[in-house]
N, C-alpha and C positions, 0 to 999 in steps of 0.2 A: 589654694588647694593643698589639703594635706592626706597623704599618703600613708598604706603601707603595704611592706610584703610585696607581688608582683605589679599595686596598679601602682610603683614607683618608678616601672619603667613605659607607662605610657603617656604619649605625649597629647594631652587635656584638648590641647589648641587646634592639634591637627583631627580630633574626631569633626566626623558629620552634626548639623547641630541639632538638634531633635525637633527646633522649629520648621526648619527646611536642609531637609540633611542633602542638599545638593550645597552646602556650604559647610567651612569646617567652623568649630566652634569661635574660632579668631574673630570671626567674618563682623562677629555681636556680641564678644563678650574681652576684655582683656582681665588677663589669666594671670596671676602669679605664683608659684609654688612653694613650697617652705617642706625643709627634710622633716619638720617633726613639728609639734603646740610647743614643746620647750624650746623649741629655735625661736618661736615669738618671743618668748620672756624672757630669753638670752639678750637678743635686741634690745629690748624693753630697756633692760637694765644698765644696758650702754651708758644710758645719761647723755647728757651735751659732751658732742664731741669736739673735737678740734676741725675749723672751716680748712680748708685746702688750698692752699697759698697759691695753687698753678691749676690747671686747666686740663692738659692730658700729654699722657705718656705712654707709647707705642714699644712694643718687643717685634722685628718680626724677621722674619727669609734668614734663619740659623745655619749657618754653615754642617751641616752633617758629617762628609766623608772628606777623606785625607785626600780625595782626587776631586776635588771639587775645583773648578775655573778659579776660584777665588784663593783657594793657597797658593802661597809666593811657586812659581814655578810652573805652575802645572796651564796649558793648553786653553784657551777660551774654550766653551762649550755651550750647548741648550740643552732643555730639558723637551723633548721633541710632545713626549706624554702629559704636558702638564695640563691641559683641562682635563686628565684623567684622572687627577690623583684626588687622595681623600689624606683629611689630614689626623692621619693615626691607624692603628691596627692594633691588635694583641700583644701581651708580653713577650711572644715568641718571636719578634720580629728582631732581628739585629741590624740590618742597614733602614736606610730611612729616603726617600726622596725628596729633594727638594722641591719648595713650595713655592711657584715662580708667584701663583697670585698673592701668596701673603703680603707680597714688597708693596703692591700694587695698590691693597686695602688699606694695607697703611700709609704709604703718601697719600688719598684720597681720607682719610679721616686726618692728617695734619691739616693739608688744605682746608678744611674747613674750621681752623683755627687759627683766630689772631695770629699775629705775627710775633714771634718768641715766646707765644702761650703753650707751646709744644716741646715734650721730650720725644727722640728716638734713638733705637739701639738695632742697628741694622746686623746682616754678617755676625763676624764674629763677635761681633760687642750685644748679641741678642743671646746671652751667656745667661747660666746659674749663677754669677759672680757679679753680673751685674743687677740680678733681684734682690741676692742677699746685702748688694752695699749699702743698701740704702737709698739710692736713687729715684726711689718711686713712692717716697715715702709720704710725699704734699700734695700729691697731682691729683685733683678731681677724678679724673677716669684712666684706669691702668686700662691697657689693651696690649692680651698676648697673643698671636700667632703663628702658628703650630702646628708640630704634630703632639694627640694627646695619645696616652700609654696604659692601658687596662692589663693588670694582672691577673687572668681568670683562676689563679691558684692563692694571690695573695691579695685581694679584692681592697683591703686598705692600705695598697702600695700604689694610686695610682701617680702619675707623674705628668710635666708637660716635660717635652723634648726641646733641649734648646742648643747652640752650641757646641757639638761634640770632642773637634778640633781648635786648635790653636792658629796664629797665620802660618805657621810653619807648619802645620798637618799632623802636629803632635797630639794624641788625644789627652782628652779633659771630661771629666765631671760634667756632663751638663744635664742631667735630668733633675730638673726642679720637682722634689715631692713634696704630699702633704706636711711630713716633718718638717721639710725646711721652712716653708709658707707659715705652719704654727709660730714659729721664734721671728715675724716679720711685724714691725708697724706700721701701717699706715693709715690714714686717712682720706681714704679715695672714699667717693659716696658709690663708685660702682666700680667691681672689676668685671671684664670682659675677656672669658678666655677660647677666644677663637678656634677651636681642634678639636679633635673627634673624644668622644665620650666622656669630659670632662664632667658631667654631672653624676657621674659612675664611683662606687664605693663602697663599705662592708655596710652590708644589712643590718645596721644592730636597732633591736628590738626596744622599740618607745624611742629609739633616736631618727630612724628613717637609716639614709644612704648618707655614712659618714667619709668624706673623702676631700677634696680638691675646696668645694666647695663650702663646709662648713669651715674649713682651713683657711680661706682669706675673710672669711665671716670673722671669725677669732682670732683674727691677725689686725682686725678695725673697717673691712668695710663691711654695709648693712645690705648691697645687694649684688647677686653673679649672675651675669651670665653663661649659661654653661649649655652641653649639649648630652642628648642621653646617647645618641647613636654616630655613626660616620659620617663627616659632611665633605660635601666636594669640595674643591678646592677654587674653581672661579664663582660659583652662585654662592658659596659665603660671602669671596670679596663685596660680591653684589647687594646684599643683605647687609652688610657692616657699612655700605656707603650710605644708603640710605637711613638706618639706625640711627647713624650719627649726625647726619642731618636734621633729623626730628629734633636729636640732644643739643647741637650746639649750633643750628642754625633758626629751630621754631620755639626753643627752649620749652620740649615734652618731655617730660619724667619718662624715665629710661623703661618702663614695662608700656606704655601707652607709645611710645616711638618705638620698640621692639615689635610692639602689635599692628602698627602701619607696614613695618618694611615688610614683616609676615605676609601682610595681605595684597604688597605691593606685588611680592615673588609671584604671590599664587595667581595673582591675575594675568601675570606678564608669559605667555606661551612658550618665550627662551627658557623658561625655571620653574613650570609645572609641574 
């Protein structure tokens, strides 16, 4: 499906389906979307690419705040809220909470990888420092985990939130944007960016929604997963176990496993 203008913000899958609209479109049709006709022949012209020497690499549970249980010093804690949270808000937002399910999806998507077929970057090491070094550069499937960052004033700034502190509670840099994703190479056949609105970006005209996601397009992978709106923070985890199961345990191409776990949620009464 290609888009423009407002039906760029709805989501295809989740309509009723006109054969029996007591089902959403998922239920009988698997959906793929593309920002624009020239994002096909941007693809297109990729050419043979380079095979992916490694299997999958995970980002997740980023250290936020200076008072987090995890800086040297500071008090264990929990997060009493966290089947509450959503992972992102608006530009306006300055503190961030942590995301206890991200830890969770992602040891659940290593597990089901070979043993030493897996990268992760837990804590602090779930940094902007460690996307731009190069680490993620071979690995079949990048998986980020997150909060994502909509700037409703500068709509081609969006950001994933990674890292803010250091172990010592000193801050840092950690909001990965689209500029920095453009100057990245990889080779992943899919990224997967876990957090809220990541499919979000400036309207430009014959291109569609330019943002996050045409950014790891032009950085070397050919397919994202992204989200247009907020998502909770434990029925993702739930939704990314299953996903990845399709991918690296029934070996289904990443929009036809996307399109099971969909239909999995929607059947299961906990994630209706």
């Amino acid at each position: 499906i290609v888009t423009s203008g407002s039906l760029q913000f709805v989501p295809f899958s989740a309509l009723p389906s006109p054969v029996n609209p007591a089902e959403p479109m998922i239920a009988s049709h698997e959906i793929v979307n593309l920002p624009s006709a020239s994002t096909i022949a941007f693809l297109r012209r990729g050419g043979e690419r380079n095979r992916s020497s490694k299997l999958v690499a995970v980002l997740a549970d980023p250290v936020f705040a200076a008072d987090d249980p995890r800086v040297t010093g500071n008090p264990a804690a929990t997060n009493a809220d966290a089947d509450s949270q959503t992972r992102g808000r608006v530009f306006a937002r300055t503190t961030f909470d942590r995301l206890i399910f991200t830890r969770r999806e992602a040891d659940n998507i290593l597990a089901l990888a070979p043993p030493g077929a897996g990268f992760s970057a837990f804590d602090f090491d779930a940094s902007r420092a460690t996307v731009l070094s190069g680490a993620l550069r071979d690995y079949k499937y990048v998986h980020i985990a997150s909060h994502g960052l909509v700037n409703p004033f500068h709509p081609e700034l969006p950001s994933i939130v990674l890292s803010l502190v250091d172990r010592a509670g000193k801050p840092r840099d950690g909001f990965l944007q689209a500029a920095d994703i453009y100057n990245l190479k990889l080779n992943a056949d899919l990224v997967v960016l876990s957090a809220c609105q990541t499919a979000l970006g400036k309207d430009v005209r014959g291109e569609g929604l330019v943002g996050l996601t045409r950014a790891f397009m032009y950085a070397g992978s050919p397919a994202v997963v992204a989200s247009l709106w907020t998502v909770p923070d434990r029925s993702t985890a739930e939704l990314m176990r299953v996903f990845y199961r399709g991918m690296l345990m029934e070996n289904l191409r990443p929009a036809a496993a996307l399109r099971r776990a969909q239909i999995a949620l929607w059947k299961d009464p906990r994630w209706t």
